[in-house]
C-alpha positions in Angstrom: 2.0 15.4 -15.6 1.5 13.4 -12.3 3.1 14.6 -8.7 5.1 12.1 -7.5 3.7 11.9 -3.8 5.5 10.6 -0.5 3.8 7.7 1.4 3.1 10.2 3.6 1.6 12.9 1.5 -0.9 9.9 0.3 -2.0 8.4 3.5 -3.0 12.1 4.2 -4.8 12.3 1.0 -6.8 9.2 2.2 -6.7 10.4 5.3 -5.4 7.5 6.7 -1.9 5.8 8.8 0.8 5.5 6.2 0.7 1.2 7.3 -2.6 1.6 5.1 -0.5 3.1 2.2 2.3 0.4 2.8 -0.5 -2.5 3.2 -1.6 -1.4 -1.0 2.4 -1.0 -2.0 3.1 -4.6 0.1 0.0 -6.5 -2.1 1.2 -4.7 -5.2 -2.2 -3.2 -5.4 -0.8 0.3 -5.6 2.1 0.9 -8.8 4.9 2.8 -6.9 8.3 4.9 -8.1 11.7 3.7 -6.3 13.9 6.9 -6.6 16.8 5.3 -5.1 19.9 4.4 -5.9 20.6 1.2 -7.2 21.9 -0.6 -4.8 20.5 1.4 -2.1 19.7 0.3 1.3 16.7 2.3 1.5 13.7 2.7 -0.8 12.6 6.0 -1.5 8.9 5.2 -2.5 6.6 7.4 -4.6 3.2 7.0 -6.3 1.9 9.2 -9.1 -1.5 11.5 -8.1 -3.3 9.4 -10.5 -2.2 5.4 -9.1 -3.5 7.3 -5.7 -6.7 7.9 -7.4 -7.2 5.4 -9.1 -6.7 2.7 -6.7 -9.5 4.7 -3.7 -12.0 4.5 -7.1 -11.3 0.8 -7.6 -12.1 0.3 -4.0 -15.2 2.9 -3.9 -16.2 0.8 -6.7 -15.9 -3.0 -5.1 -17.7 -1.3 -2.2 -20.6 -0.2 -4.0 -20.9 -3.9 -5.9 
């Protein structure tokens, strides 16, 4: 079973800013979890281990085309 990760535990497995993480979740290039409550004023993001993975492969891939 996936970990559900914070934005920030992702942008330190990238090891990147968490903007980076929030650029792929704004451009709905990274699939995301909202945990809140509906109706909530907040979001409370998280991204399964593998959508993390998968989308740095789909980008080592375009980079090697």
């Amino acid at each position: 079973m996936d970990r559900l990760l914070k934005v920030t535990e992702v942008a330190a497995l990238w090891g990147v800013d968490k903007q980076t993480v929030y650029r792929a979740l704004w451009a709905k290039d990274l699939p995301f979890v909202d945990l809140a409550a509906p109706g909530a004023k907040k979001a409370r993001i998280r991204i399964r281990t593998s959508a993390a993975e998968a989308y740095i492969a789909q980008r080592e891939s375009a980079a090697a085309a």
